[in-house]
N, C-alpha and C positions, 0 to 999 in steps of 0.2 A: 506734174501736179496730180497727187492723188485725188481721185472720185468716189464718193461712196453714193449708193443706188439703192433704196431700200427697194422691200416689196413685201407680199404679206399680210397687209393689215383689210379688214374686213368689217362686216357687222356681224353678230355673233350674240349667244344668249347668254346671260350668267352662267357659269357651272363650264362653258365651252372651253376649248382650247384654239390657241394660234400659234401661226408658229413666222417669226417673219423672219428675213435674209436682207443682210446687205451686202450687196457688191461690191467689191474694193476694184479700182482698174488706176494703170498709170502709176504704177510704186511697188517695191518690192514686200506681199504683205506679208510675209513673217517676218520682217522687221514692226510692225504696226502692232502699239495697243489701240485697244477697240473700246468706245462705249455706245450704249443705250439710253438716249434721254426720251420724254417724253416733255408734252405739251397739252394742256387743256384749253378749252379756250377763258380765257378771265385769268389765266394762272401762269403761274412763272413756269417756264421749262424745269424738268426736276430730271434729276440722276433716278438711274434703273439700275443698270448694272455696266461692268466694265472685266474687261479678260485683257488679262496680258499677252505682248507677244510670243512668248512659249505657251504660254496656255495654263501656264502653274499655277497662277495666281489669278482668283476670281475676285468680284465684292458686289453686290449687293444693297439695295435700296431694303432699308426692312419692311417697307411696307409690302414687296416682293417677292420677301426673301422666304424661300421655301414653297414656293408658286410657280416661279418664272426660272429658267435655265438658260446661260450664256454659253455658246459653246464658238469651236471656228474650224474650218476646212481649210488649210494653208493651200492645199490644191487646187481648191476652189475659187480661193481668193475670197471666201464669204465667212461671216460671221453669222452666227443665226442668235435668235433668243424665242425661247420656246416657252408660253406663256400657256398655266393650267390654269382649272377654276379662275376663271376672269368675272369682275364684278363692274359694277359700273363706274366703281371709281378707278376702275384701268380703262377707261376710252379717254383717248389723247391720241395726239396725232405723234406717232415715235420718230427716233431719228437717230440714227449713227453716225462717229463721225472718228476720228483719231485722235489718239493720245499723245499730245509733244511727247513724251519721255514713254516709250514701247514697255519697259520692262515696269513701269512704277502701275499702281493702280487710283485712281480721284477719282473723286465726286465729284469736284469742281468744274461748272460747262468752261471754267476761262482757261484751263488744260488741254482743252482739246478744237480741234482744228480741221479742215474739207468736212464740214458737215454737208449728210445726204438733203434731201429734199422733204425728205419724212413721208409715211405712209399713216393712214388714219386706220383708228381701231373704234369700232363701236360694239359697246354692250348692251344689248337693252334687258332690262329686268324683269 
């Protein structure tokens, strides 16, 4: 059974950078696609970003997109997403977790599966 561990998340000012990690442990992760949701509180979980298991293939939440960067360490076993200029409306509490289908890329949280525990992000303005 794969586990995913985030870490990472912080309070932080507008304008700042983050950078968080999740741990993969228990499963072989270059087989693993990966995503990034996020959670506020009042609000539905939403898609951030998602990386395939080669790594070819990214996608992107657009509210994100051009901000925030998915990348992954097969060595490592970690996925990182590396978030610039953050505003307030990125504080949620993030979370990684696995893609049934490694090679495909979704938005959809019902695709994916061992979600981590999530790590909180706060912006203040």
């Amino acid at each position: 059974q794969v586990q995913m561990v985030e870490s990472g998340g912080g309070l932080v000012q507008a304008g700042d950078s983050l950078r968080l990690s999740c741990a993969a442990s228990g499963g072989t992760f270059s087989t693993l696609g990966l995503g990034w949701f996020r959670q506020a509180p009042g609000k539905e979980r939403e898609f951030v970003a998602c990386i395939t298991r080669s790594g070819s293939r990214v996608l992107y939440a657009d509210s994100v997109k051009g901000r925030f960067t998915i990348s992954r360490d097969n060595n490592k076993s970690t996925v990182y997403l590396q978030m610039n200029n953050l505003t307030p409306d990125d504080a949620a509490t993030y979370y990684c977790a696995v893609n049934r289908i490694g090679w495909a890329v979704s938005r959809s949280a019902v695709e994916y599966t061992n979600w981590g525990q999530g790590t909180q992000v706060t912006v203040s303005s």
